[in-house]
C-alpha positions in Angstrom: -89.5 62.6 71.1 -87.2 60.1 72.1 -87.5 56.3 72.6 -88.0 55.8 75.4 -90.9 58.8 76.1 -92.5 56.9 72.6 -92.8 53.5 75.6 -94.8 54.0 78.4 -94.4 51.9 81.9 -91.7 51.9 84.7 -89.1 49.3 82.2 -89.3 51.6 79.2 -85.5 52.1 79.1 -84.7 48.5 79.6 -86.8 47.8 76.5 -85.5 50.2 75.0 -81.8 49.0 75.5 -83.4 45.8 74.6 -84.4 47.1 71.1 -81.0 48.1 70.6 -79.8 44.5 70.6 -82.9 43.6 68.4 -81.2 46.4 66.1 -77.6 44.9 65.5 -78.9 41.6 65.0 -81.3 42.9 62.5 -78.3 44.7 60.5 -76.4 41.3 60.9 -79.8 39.5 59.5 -79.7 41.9 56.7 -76.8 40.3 55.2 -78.2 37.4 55.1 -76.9 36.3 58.8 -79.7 35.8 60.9 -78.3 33.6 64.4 -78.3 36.9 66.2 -81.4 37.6 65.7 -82.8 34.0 66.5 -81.1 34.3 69.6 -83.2 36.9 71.0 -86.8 34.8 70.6 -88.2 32.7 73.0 -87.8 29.0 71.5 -91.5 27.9 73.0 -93.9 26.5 71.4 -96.2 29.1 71.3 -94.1 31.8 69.4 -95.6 33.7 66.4 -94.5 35.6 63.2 -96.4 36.7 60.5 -93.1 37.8 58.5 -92.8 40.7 56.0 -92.5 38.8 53.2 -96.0 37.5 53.5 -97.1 33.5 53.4 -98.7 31.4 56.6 -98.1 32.4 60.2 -95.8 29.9 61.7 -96.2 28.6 65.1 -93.7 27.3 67.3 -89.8 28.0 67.7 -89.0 25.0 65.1 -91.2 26.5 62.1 -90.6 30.6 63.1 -86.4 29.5 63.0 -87.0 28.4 59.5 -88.9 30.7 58.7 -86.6 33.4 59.9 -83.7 31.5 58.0 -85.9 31.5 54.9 -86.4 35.7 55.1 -82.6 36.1 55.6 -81.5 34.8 52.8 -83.3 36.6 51.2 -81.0 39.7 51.6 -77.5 41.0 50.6 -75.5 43.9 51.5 -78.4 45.1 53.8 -79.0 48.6 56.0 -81.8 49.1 58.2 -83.5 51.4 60.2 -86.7 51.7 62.0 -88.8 54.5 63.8 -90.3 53.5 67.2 -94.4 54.8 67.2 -95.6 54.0 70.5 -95.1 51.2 72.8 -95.2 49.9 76.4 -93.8 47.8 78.9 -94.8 46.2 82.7 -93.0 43.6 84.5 -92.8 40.6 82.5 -94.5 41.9 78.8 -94.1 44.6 76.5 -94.7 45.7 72.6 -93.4 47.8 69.9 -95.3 49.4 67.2 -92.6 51.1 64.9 -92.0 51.3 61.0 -88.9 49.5 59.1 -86.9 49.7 56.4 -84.8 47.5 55.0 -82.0 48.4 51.9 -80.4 45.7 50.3 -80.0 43.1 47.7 -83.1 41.4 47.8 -84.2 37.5 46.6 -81.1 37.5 44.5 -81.4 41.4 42.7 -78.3 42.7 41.4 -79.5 46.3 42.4 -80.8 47.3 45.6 -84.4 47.4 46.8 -86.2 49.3 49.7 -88.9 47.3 51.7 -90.8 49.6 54.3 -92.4 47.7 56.9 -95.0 47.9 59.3 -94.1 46.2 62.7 -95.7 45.1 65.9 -93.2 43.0 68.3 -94.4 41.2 71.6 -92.0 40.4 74.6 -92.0 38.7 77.4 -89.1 38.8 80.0 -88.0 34.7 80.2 -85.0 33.8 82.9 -82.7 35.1 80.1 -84.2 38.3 80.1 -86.7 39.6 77.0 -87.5 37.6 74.8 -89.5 38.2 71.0 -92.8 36.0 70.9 -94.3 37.7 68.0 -93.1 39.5 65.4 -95.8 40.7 62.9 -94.5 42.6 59.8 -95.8 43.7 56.5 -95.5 46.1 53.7 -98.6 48.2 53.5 -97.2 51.3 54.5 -99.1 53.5 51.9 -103.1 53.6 52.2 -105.1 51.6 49.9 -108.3 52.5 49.2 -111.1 50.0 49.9 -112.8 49.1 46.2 
């Protein structure tokens, strides 16, 4: 199934296209480069991410840019890739549910490490066009069994 039959609503291939941008920058964030990716985030006050590397929530464009600084250099010689689960779109909001993973030097490793990551992006479309406002990531991609 392609992406865009994975997003439902009339805008599905503009989000699409959209994730494609939110792609390169990731590569570019990687390797420990992450203005391209700040770039595509709404700078209000009321942005979110709960980031893969677990700690608070930040709040607010000032504390998610350095936090999102913080998880960047983090990495070295990164790849990434990511599989789009579901996801859906209207006029002026949209989300993405879709698993990542991330290969690369990690916090300063010699050798390379591979971080899977469960994702859930929200957008809004700002007079620039789409925007993240939440980005909510973490690692438990294998089931753990309640004790």
């Amino acid at each position: 199934m392609s992406d865009s039959a994975k997003i439902g609503g009339k805008n599905g291939p503009e989000l699409v296209s959209f994730l494609q941008s939110i792609d390169a920058a990731q590569e570019e964030f990687a390797h420990g480069r992450p203005g391209d990716f700040k770039a595509l985030w709404s700078h209000a006050d009321t942005v979110t991410l709960s980031g893969g590397h677990g700690g608070a929530i930040e709040l607010g464009w000032d504390k998610v840019a350095a936090r999102l600084d913080w998880a960047s250099s983090a990495y070295q010689e990164g790849e990434r890739s990511n599989q789009i689960i579901s996801g859906h779109v209207s006029d002026d909001f949209a989300y993405v549910v879709r698993k990542e993973v991330i290969e690369a030097k990690i916090g300063g490793e010699s050798g390379r490490s591979r971080q899977e990551l469960r994702v859930t992006m929200v957008f809004r479309r700002e007079p620039e066009g789409w925007r993240i406002v939440h980005r909510h990531a973490d690692s438990q991609t294998s089931a753990l069994l309640p004790r």
